[in-house]
BALOBA-1460 file (C-alpha; in Angstrom, 3 decimals):
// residues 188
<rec num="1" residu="x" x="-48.053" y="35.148" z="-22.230"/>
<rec num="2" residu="x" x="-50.734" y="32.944" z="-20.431"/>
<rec num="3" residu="x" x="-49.818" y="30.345" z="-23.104"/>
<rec num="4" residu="x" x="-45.907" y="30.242" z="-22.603"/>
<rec num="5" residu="x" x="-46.396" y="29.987" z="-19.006"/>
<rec num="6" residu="x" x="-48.475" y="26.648" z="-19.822"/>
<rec num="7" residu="x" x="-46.696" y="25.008" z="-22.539"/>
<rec num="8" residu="x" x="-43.568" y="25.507" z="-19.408"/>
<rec num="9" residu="x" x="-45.507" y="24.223" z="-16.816"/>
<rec num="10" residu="x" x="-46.397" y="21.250" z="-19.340"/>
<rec num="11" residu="x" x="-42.237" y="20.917" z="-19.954"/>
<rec num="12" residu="x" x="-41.103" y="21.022" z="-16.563"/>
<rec num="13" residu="x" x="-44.297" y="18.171" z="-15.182"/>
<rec num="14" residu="x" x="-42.767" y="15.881" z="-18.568"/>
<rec num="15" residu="x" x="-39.006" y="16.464" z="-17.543"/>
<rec num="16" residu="x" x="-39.854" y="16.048" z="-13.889"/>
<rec num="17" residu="x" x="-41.760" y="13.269" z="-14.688"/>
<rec num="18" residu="x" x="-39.387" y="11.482" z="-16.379"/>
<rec num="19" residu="x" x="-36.607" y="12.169" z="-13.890"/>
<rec num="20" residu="x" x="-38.531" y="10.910" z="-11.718"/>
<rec num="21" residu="x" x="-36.592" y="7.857" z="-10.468"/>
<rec num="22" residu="x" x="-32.986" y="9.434" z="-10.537"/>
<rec num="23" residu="x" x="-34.908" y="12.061" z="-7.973"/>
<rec num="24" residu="x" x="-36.518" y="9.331" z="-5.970"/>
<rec num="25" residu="x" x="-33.375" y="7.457" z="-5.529"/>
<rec num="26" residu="x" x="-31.462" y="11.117" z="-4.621"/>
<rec num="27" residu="x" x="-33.977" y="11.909" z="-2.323"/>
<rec num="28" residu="x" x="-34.121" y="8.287" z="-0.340"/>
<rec num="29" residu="x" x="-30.259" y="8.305" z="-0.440"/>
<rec num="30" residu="x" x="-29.800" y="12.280" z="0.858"/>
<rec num="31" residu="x" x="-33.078" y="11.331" z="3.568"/>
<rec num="32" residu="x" x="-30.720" y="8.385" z="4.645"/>
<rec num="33" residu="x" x="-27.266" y="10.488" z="4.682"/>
<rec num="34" residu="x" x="-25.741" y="11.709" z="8.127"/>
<rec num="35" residu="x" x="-25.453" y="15.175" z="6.774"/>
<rec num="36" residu="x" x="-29.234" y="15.106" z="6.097"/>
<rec num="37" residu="x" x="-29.670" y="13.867" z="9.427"/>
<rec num="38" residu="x" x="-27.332" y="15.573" z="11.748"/>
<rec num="39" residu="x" x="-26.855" y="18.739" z="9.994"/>
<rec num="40" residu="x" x="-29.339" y="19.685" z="7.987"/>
<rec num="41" residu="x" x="-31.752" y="18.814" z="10.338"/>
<rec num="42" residu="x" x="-30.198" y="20.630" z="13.325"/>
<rec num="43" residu="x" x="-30.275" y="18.934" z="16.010"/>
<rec num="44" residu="x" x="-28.686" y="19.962" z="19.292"/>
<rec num="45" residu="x" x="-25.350" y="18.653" z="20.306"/>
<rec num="46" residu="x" x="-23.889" y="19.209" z="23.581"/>
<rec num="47" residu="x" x="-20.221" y="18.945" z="24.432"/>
<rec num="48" residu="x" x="-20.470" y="15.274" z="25.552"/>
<rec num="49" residu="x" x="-22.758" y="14.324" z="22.098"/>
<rec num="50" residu="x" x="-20.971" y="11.326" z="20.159"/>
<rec num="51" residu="x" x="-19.375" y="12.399" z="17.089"/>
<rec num="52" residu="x" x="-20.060" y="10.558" z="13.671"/>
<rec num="53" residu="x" x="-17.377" y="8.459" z="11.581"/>
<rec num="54" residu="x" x="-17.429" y="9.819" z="8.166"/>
<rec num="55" residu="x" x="-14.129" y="8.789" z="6.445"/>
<rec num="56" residu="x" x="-11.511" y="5.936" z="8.049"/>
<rec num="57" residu="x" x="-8.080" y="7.241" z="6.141"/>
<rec num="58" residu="x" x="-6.367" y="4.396" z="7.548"/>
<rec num="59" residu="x" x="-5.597" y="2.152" z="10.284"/>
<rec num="60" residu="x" x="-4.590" y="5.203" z="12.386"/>
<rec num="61" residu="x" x="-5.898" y="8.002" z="10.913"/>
<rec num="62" residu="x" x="-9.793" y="8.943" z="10.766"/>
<rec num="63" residu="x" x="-12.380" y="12.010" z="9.910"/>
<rec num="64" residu="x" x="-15.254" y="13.112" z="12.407"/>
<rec num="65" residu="x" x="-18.236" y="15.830" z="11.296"/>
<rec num="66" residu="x" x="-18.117" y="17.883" z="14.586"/>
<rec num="67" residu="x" x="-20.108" y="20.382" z="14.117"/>
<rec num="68" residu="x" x="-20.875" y="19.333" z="10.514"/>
<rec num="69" residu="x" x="-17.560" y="20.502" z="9.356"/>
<rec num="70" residu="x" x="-15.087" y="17.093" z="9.233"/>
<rec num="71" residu="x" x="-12.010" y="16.915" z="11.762"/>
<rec num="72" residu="x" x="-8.810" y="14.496" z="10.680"/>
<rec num="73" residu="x" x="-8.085" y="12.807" z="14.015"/>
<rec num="74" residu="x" x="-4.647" y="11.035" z="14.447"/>
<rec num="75" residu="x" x="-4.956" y="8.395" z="17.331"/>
<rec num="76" residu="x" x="-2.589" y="8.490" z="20.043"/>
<rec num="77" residu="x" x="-0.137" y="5.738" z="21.229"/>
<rec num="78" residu="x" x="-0.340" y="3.956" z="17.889"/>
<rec num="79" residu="x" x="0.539" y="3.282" z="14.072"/>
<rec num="80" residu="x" x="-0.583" y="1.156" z="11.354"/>
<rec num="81" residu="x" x="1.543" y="0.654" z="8.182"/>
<rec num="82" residu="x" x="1.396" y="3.201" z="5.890"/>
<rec num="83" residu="x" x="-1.411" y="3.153" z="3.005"/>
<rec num="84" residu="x" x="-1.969" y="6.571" z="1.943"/>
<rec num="85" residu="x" x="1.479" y="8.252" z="2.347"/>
<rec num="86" residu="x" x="2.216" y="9.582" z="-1.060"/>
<rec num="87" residu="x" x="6.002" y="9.678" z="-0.263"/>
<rec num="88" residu="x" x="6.007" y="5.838" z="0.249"/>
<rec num="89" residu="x" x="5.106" y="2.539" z="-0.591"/>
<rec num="90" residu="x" x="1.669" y="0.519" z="0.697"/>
<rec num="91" residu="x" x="3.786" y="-0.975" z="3.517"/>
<rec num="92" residu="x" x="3.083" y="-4.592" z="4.748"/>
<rec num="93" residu="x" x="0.083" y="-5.292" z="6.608"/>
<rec num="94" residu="x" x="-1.331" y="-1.812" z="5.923"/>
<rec num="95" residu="x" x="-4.041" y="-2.803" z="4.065"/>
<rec num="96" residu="x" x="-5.369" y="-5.174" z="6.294"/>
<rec num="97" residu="x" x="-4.730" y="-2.375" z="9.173"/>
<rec num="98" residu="x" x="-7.031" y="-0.010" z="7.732"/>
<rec num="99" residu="x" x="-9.709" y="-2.476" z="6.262"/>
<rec num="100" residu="x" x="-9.975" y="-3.549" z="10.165"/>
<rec num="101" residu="x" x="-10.021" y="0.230" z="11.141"/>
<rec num="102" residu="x" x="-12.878" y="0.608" z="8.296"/>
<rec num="103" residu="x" x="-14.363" y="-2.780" z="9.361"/>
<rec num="104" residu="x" x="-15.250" y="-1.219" z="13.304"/>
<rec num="105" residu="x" x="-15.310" y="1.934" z="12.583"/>
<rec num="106" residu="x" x="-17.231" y="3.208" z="9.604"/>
<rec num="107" residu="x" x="-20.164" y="5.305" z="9.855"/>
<rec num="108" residu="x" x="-20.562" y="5.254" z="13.508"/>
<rec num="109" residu="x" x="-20.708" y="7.719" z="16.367"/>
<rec num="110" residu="x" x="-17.428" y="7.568" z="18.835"/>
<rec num="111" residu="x" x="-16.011" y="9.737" z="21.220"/>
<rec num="112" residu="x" x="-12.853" y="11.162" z="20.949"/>
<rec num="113" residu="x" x="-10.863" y="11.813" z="24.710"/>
<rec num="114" residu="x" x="-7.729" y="14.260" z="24.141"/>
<rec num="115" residu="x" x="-4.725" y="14.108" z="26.343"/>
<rec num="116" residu="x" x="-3.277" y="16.776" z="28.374"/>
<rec num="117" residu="x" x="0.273" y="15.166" z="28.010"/>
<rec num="118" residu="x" x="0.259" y="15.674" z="24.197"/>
<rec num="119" residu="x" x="0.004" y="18.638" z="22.241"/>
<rec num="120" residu="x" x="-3.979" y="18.782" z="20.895"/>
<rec num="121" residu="x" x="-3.050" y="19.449" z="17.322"/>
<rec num="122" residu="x" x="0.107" y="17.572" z="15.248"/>
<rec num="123" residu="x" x="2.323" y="19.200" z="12.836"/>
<rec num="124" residu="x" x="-0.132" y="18.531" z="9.946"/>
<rec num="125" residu="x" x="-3.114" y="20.154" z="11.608"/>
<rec num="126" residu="x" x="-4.900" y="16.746" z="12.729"/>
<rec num="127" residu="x" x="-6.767" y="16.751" z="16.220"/>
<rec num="128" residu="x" x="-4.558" y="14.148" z="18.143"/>
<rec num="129" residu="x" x="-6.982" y="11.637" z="20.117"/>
<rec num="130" residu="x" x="-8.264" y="8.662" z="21.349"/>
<rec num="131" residu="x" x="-11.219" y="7.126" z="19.678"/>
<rec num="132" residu="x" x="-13.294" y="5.810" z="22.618"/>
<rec num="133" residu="x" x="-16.301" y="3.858" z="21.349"/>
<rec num="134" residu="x" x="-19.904" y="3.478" z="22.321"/>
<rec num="135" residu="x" x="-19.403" y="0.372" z="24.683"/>
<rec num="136" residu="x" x="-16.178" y="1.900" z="26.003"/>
<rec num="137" residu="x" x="-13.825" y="0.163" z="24.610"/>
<rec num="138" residu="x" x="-10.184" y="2.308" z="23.943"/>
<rec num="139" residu="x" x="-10.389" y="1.666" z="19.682"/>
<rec num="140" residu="x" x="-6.460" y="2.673" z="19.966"/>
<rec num="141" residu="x" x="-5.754" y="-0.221" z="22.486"/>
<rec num="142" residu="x" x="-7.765" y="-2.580" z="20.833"/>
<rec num="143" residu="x" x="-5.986" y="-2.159" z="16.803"/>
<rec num="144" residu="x" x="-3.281" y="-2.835" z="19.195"/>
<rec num="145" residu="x" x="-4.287" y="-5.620" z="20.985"/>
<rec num="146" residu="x" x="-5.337" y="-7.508" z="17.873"/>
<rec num="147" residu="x" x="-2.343" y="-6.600" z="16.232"/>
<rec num="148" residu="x" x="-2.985" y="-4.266" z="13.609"/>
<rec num="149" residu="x" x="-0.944" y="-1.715" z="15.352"/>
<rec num="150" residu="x" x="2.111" y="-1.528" z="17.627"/>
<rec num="151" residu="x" x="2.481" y="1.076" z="20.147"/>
<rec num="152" residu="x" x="3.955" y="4.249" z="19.061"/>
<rec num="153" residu="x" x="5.308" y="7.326" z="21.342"/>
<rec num="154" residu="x" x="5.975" y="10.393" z="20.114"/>
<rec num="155" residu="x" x="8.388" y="12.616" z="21.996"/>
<rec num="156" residu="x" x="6.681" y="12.063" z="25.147"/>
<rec num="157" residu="x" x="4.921" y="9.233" z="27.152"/>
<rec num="158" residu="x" x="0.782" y="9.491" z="26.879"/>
<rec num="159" residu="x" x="-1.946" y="8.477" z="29.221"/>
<rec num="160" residu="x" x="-2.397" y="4.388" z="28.495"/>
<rec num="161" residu="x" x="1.454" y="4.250" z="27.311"/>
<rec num="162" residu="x" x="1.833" y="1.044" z="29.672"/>
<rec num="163" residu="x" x="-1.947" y="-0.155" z="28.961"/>
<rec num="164" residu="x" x="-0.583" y="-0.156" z="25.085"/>
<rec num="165" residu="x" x="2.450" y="-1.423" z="25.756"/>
<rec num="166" residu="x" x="1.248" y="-4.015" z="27.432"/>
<rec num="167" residu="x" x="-1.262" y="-5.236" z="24.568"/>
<rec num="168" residu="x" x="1.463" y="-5.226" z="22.291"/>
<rec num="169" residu="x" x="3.520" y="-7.756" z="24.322"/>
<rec num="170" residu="x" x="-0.442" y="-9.712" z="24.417"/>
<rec num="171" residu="x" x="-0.398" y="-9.839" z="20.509"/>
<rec num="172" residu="x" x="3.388" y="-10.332" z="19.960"/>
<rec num="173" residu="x" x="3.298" y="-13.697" z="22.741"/>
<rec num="174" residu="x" x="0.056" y="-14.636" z="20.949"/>
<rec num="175" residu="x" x="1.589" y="-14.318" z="17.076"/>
<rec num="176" residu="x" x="-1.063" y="-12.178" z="16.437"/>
<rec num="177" residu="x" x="-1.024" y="-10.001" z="12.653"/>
<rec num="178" residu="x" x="1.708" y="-7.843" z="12.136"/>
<rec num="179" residu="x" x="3.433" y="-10.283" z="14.741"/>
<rec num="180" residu="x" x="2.608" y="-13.790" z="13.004"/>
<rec num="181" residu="x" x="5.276" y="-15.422" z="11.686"/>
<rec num="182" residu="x" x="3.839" y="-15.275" z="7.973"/>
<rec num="183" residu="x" x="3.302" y="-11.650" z="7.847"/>
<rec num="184" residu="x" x="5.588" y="-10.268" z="5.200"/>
<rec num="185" residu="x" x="7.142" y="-13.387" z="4.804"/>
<rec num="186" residu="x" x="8.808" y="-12.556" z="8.731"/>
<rec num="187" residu="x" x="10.443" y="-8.865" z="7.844"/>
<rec num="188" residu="x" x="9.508" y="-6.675" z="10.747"/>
C-alpha cells in the first residue's frame, strides 16, 4: 500500500507540475478579482461603503455586488437607446451610449442614492437609482449632459427632474450626440 501511495504522490507532483502555469495564471487572475478581494476576503462594509461596478448592461442599465450577490440598477431620470432589448432592434446611438457608460463606469466603486419619490424596485425587479460617483458627480446627469441620454420621467417627477432637464436643453443648444445633426443621419 506504502507503494501506491508513492507512485500517487509521484503523479499528482508531475500533473501539478506541469499545470503549473495554467494555475499560476488562475491564481494571479482570482488574487486580482473583486470577488477575491471583497468577498472572499471579508471585509467589513458599512451602510455608507461604495459599492463595486461589475457589469455595465447598457447606457442606463448597470450591476453592483452589494453584499457579494450582484444588484441590476436602472438609473433614474434617464434612457439610452436600446442595445440589449431582445424585442427590438440596436437603436441609433445605443452603442455609443453604453460604450460611454462602460468607458466611466467599469469596475469601479459608486454609490447608488434612491429616491423617495419613485418606487425602489421597477416592474422587472431592478433597484431604481442614481449612480453617484466617487468625486460626486450625478453619473445620470452627466450621460445626460454629454448627450448620451435624454431625460426620461416615468409616471412621476424625480428629485433632479429640472437639474436633467436642464442638461438636456445644455447638450441639445450645444449639438451634442444623440442631438448632433449627423446622428442617425437627423431621425430623432
Amino acid at each position: 500500500m506504502n507503494i501506491v501511495l508513492r507512485i500517487i504522490l509521484v503523479l499528482l507532483v508531475v500533473f501539478f507540475g506541469s499545470q503549473k502555469d495554467t494555475f499560476s495564471s488562475f491564481n494571479k487572475n482570482f488574487a486580482k478579482s473583486y470577488y477575491f478581494e471583497h468577498c472572499i476576503v471579508a471585509k467589513e462594509s458599512s451602510k455608507d461603503s461604495p459599492l463595486h461596478v461589475v457589469q455595465v448592461v447598457d447606457g442606463d442599465t448597470i450591476q453592483v455586488s452589494k453584499d457579494c450577490k450582484p444588484v441590476t440598477v436602472r438609473l433614474i431620470g434617464i434612457n439610452t437607446p436600446e442595445t440589449v432589448d431582445p424585442r427590438r432592434t440596436v437603436e441609433c446611438f445605443g452603442h455609443e451610449a453604453s460604450n460611454r457608460a462602460k468607458e466611466i463606469l467599469s469596475n469601479v466603486d459608486v454609490k447608488i442614492e434612491t429616491d423617495p419619490s419613485q418606487d425602489t424596485y421597477d416592474k422587472y425587479g431592478r433597484l431604481l437609482g442614481y449612480v453617484i460617483m466617487q468625486d460626486g458627480t450625478n453619473f445620470n446627469q452627466k450621460m445626460i449632459a454629454e448627450g448620451y441620454a435624454y431625460e426620461y420621467t416615468y409616471n412621476t417627477p424625480y428629485r433632479y427632474q429640472k437639474e436633467f432637464k436642464e442638461a438636456q436643453k445644455s447638450a441639445q443648444k450645444e449639438d451634442l450626440g444623440l442631438w448632433a445633426k449627423n446622428t442617425c443621419d437627423g431621425k430623432k
